[in-house]
Kinemage of the C-alpha trace (Angstrom):
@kinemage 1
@onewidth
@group {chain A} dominant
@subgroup {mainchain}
@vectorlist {calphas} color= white
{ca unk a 1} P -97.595 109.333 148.859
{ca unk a 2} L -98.775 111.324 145.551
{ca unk a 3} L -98.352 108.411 142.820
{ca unk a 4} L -96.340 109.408 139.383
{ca unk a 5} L -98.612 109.755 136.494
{ca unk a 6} L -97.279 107.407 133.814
{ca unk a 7} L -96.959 108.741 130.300
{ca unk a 8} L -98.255 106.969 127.700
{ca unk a 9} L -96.386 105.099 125.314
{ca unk a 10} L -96.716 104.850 122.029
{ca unk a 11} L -95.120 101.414 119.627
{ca unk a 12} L -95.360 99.879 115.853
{ca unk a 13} L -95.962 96.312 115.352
{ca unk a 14} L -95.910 95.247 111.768
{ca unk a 15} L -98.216 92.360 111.108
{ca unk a 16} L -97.498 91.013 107.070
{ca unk a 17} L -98.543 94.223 104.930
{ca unk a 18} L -100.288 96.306 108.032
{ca unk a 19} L -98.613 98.464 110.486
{ca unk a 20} L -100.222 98.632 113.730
{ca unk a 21} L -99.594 102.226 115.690
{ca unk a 22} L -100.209 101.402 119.584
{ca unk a 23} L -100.617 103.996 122.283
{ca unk a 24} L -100.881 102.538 126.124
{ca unk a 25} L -99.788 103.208 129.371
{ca unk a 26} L -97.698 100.113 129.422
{ca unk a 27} L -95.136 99.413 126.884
{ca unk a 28} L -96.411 95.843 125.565
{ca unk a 29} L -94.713 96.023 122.164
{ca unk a 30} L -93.279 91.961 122.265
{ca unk a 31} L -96.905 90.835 123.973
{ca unk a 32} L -98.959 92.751 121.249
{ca unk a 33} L -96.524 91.531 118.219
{ca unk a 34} L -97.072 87.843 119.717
{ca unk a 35} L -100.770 88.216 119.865
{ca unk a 36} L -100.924 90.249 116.430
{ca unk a 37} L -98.759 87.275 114.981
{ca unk a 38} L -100.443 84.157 116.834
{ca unk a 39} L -103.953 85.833 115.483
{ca unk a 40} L -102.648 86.264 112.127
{ca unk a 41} L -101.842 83.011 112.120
{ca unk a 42} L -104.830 81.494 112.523
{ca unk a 43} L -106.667 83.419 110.333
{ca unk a 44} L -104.400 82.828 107.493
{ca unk a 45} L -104.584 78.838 108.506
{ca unk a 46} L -108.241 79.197 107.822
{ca unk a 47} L -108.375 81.048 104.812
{ca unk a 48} L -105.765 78.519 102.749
{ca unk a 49} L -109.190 76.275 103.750
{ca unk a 50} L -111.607 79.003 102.853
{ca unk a 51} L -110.043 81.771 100.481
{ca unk a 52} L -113.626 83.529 99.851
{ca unk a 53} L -112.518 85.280 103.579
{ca unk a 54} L -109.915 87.228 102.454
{ca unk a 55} L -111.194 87.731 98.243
{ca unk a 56} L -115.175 87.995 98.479
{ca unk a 57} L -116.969 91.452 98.337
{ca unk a 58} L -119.984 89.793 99.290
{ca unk a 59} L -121.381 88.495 102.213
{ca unk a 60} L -120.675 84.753 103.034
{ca unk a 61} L -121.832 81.932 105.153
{ca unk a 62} L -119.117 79.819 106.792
{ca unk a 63} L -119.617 76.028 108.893
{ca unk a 64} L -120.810 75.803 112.610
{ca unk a 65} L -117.170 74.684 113.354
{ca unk a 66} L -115.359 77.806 111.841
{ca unk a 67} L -112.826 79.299 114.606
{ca unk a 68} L -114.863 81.708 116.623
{ca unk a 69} L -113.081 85.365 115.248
{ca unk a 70} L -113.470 83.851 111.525
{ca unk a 71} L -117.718 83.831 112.230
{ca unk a 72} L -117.358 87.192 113.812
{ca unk a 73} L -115.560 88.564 110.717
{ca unk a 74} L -118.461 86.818 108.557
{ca unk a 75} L -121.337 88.018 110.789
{ca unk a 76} L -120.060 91.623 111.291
{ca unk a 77} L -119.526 91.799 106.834
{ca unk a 78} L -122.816 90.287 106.993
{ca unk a 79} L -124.762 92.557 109.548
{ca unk a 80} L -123.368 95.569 107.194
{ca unk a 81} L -124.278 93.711 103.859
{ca unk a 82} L -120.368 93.292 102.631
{ca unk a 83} L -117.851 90.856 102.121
{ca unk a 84} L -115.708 89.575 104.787
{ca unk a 85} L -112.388 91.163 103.041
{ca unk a 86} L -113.605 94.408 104.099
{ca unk a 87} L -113.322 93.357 107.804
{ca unk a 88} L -110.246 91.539 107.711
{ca unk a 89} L -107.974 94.624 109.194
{ca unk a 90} L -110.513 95.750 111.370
{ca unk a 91} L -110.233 92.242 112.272
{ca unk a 92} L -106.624 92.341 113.051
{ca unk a 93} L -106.858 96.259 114.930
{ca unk a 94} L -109.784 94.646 117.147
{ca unk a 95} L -107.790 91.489 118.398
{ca unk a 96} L -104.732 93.476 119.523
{ca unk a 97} L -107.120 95.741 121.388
{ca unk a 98} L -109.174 93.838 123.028
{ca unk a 99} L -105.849 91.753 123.892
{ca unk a 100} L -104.583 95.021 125.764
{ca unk a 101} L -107.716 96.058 127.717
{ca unk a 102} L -107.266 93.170 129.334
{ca unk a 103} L -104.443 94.212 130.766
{ca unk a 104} L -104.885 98.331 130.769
{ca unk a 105} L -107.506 100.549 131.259
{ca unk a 106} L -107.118 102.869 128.429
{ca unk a 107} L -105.109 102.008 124.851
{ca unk a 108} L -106.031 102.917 121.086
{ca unk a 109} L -104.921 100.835 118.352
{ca unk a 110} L -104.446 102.382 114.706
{ca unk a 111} L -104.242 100.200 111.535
{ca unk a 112} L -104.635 102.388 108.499
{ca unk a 113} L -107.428 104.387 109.394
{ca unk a 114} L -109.227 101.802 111.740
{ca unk a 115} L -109.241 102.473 115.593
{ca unk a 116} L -109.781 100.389 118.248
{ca unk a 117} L -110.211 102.936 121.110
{ca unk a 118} L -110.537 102.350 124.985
{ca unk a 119} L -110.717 105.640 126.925
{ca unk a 120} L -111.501 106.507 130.033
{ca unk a 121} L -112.183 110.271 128.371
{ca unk a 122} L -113.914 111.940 125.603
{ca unk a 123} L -110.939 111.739 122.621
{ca unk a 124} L -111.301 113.574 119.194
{ca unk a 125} L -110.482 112.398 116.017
{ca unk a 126} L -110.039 114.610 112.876
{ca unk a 127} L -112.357 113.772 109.716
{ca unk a 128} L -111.124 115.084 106.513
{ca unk a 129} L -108.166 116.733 105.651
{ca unk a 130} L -107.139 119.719 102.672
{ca unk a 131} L -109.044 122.386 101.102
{ca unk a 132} L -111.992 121.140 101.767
{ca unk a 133} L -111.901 120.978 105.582
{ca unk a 134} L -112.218 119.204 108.757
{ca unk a 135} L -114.338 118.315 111.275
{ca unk a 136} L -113.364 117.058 115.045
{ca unk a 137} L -115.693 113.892 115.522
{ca unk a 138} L -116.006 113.166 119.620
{ca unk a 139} L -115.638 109.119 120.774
{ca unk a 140} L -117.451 108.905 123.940
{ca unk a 141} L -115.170 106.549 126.780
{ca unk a 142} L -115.951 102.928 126.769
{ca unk a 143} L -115.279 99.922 129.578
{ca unk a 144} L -114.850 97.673 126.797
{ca unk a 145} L -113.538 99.519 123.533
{ca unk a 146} L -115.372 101.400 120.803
{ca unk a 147} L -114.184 101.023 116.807
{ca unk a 148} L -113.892 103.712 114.578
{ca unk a 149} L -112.886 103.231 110.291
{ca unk a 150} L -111.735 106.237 108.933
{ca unk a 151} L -110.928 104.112 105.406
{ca unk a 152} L -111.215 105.843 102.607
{ca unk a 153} L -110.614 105.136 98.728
{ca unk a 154} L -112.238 101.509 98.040
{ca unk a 155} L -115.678 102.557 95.817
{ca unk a 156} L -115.849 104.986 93.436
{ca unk a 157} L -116.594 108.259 94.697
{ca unk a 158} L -114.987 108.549 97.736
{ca unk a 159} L -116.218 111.469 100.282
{ca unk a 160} L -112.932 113.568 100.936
{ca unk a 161} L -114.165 112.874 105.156
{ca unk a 162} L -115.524 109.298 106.448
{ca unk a 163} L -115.482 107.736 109.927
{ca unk a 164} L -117.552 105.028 111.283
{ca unk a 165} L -118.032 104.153 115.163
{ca unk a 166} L -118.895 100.798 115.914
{ca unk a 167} L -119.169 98.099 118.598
{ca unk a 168} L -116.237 96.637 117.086
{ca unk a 169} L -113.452 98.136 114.911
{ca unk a 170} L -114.231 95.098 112.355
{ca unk a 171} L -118.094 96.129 111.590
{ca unk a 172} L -116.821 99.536 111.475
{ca unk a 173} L -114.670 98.592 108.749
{ca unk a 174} L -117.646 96.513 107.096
{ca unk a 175} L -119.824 99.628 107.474
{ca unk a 176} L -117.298 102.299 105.782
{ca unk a 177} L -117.159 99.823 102.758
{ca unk a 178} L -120.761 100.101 102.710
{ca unk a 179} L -121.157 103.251 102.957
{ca unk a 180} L -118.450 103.961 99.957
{ca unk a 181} L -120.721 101.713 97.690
{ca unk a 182} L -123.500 103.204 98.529
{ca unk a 183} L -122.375 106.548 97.270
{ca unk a 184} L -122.160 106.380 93.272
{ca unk a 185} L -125.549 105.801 93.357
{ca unk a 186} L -128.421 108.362 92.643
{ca unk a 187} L -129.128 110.345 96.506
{ca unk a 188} L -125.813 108.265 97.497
{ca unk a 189} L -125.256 110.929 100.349
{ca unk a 190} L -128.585 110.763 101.993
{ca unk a 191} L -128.747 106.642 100.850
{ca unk a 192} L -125.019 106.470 102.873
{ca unk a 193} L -126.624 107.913 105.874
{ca unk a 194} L -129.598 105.837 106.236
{ca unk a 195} L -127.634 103.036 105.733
{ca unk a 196} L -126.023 103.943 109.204
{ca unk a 197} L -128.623 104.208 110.655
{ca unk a 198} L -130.029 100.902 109.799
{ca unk a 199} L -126.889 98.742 110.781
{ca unk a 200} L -127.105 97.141 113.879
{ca unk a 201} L -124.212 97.402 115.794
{ca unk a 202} L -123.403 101.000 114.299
{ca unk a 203} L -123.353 103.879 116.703
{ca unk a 204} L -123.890 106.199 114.168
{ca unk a 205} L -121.167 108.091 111.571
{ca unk a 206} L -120.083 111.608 109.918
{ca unk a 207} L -119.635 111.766 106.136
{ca unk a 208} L -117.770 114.643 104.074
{ca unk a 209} L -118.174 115.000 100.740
{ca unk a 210} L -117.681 118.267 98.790
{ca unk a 211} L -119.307 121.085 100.722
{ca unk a 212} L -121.900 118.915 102.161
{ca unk a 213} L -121.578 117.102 106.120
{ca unk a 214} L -123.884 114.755 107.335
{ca unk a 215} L -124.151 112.553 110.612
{ca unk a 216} L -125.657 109.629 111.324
{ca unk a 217} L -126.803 108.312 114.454
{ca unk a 218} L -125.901 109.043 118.190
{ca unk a 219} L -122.037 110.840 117.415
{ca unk a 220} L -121.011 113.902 118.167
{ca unk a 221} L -119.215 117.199 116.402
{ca unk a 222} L -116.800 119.207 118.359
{ca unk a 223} L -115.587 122.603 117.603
């Protein structure tokens, strides 16, 4: 008996001020909006305690006995030499994710410009948009999920293109606040791009600004 490909679905869950834009072979809108919500939750809980989660630009310490996902948010800021705000919807795209694969093989998660990608296939993503062009960046499959932060507009000289892959969508998000603070500074393309490099946890990155593209690390360009 030839089984029935199922088509993939696609659902919005709206968690406070973030929309999250699902895509899975199983429609698991009320099961991700619990999880989104329960995880919310506790994170908010914690930073009443603790605001310097959600407010500081620089990296923090927390106790022994924080929840487990709160010292993951610190040590992912930390690894890419940020503040824990930075991480906080990575955060968020991450926990739905990794929530899903647990229940499908393939699903991708979209929070304003972060990913959270599980794929069974090579899938593109565009980088940049406008006049000044575009660039297909490749994310390799994954058994356990691969992040990506396309964020733009939090330093001061933005690049027009910007995505980050990660080993998490939150140190993605760390590491694409890095990189945009890195760039006012004098040789802030080439000083972006090392910093890529030297992240731990960073797969690598592609970075658009004016006529100028540069990659970082092991990622690849498709036509």
């Amino acid at each position: 008996m030839k089984l029935l490909k199922r088509k993939s679905r696609s659902f919005d869950i709206q968690v406070q001020d973030m929309t999250l834009h699902i895509q899975a072979g199983t429609d698991f809108n009320e099961e991700s909006r619990a999880a989104a919500l329960n995880f919310w939750e506790q994170l908010h809980a914690y930073t009443i305690r603790n605001p310097e989660i959600r407010t500081s630009k620089r990296p923090i310490e927390v106790p022994a006995d924080a929840p487990e996902i709160v010292r993951e948010i610190v040590s992912a800021a930390r690894r890419a030499g940020v503040g824990p705000m930075f991480s906080f919807q990575g955060a968020v795209t991450d926990h739905v994710g990794r929530f899903l694969a647990r229940e499908v093989n393939e699903v991708t998660v979209n929070c304003g410009g972060d990913y959270f990608i599980l794929a069974r296939k090579r899938q593109k993503l565009t980088v940049g948009a406008g006049s000044a062009g575009s660039v297909a960046l490749v994310v390799p499959p994954s058994k356990t999920g691969i992040g990506v932060s396309m964020t733009l507009g939090r330093g001061r000289a933005s690049p027009h293109g910007l995505a980050v892959l990660a080993e998490s969508c939150m140190l993605a998000d760390a590491a694409a606040a890095g990189v945009q603070a890195i760039l006012p500074k004098e040789n802030g393309f080439s000083g972006a791009l090392a910093y890529l490099r030297q992240v731990k946890g960073v797969l690598g990155g592609v970075l658009l600004s004016g006529d100028r593209i540069g990659v970082a690390g092991s990622v690849e360009i498709a036509a």
